[in-house]
TITIKOL-177901 format. One record per residue: residue in one letter; residue number from 1; x, y negated, z negated of N, C-alpha, C in turn. Coordinates in pm, 1 decimal. Atoms other than C-alpha are relative to their C-alpha. Layout:
! TITIKOL-177901
[r a,NUM,[X,Y,Z],[X,Y,Z],[X,Y,Z]],
...
***
This chain:
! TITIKOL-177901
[r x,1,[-61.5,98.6,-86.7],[-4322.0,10887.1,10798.2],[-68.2,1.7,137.1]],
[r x,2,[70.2,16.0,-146.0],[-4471.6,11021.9,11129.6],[-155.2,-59.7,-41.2]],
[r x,3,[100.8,92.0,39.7],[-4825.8,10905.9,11008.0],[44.9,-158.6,-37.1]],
[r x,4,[-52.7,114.6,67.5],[-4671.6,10594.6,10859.6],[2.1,-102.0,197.2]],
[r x,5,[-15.6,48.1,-114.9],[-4565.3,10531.7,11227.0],[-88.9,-13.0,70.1]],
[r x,6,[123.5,-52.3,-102.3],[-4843.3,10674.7,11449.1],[-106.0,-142.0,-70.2]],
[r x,7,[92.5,93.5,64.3],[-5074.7,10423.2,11193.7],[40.7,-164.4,88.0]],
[r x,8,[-55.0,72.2,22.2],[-4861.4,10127.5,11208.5],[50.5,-49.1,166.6]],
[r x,9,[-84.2,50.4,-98.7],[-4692.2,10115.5,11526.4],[-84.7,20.0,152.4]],
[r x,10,[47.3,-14.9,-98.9],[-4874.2,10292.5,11819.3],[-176.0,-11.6,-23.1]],
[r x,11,[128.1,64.8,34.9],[-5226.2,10258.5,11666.4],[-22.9,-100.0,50.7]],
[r x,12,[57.7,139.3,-72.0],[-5239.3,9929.4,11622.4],[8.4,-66.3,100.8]],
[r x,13,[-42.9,43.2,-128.4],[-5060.7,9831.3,11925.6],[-76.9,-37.9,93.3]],
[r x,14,[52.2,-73.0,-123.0],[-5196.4,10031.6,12178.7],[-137.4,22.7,-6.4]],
[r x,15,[204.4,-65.2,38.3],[-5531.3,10213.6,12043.1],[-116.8,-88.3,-18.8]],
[r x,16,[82.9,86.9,74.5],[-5690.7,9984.4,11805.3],[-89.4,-64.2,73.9]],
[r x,17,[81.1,131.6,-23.0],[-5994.3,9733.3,11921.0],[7.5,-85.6,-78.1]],
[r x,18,[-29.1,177.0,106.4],[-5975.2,9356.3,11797.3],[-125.7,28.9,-84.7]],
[r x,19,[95.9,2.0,129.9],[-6296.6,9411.6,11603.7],[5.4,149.0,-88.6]],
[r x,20,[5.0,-147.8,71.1],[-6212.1,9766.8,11455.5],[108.8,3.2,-131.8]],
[r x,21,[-33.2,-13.3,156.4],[-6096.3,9801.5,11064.7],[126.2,102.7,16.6]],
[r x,22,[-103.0,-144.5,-47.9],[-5719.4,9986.6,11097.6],[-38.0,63.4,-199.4]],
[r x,23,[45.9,-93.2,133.7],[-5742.3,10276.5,10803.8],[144.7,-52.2,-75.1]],
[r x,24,[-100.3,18.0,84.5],[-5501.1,10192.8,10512.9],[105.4,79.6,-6.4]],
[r x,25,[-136.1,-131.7,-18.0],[-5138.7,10395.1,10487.8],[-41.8,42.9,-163.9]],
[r x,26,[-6.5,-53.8,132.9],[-5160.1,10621.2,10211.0],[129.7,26.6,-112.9]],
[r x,27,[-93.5,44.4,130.6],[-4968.3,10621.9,9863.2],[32.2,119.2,-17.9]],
[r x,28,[-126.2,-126.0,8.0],[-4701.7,10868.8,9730.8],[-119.0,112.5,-28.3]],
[r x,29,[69.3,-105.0,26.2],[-4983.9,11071.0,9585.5],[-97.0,103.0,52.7]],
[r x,30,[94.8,-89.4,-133.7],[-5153.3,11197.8,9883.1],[42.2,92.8,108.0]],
[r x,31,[-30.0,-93.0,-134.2],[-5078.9,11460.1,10142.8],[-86.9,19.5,127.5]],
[r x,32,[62.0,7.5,-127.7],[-5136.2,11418.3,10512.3],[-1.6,113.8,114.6]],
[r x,33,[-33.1,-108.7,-176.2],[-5184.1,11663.6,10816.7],[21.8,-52.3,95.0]],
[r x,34,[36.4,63.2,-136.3],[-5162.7,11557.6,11136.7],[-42.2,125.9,96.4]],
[r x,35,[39.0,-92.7,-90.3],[-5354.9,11748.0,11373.3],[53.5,-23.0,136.0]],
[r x,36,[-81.6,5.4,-116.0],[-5148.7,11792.5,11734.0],[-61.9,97.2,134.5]],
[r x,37,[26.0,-91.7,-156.0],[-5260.5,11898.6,12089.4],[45.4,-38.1,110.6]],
[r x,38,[-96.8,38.4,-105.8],[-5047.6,11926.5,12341.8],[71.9,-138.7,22.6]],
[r x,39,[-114.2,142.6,0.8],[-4761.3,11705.5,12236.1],[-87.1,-116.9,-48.3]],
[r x,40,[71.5,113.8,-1.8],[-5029.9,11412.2,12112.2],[-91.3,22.1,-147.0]],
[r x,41,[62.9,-35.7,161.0],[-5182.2,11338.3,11759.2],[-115.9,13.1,38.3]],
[r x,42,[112.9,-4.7,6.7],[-5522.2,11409.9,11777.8],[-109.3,-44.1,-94.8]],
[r x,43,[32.8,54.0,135.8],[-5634.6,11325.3,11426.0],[98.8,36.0,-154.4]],
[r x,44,[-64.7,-41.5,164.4],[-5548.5,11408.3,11043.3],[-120.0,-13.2,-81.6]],
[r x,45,[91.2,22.0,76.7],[-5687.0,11452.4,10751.5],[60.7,-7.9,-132.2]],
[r x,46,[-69.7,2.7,154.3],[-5557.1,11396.9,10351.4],[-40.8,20.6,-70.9]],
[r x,47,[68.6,-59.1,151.0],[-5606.5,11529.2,10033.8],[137.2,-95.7,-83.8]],
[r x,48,[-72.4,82.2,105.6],[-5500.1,11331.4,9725.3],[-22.3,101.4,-110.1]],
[r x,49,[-21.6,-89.5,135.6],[-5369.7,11536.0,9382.6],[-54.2,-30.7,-54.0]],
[r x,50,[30.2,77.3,133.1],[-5546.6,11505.8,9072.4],[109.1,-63.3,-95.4]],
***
């Protein structure tokens, strides 16, 4: 859900550039990290199950 959000809501908003490709939300079968520094996402990364 926090990825879901962070993607979706303050990404595109705020972050994003008008010519820049947003990354797709990922499907039940994947697991996300979010990497955090000082209070603030920094990145992530996901692994999908076989």
């Amino acid at each position: 859900i926090v990825l879901y959000v962070l993607n979706r809501i303050i990404y595109r908003t705020v972050e994003m550039d008008s010519n820049e490709v947003p990354f797709l939300c990922h499907g039940e079968d994947v697991f996300a990290k979010i990497l955090w520094k000082n209070g603030e996402a920094v990145g992530f990364y996901s692994v999908k199950s076989k």
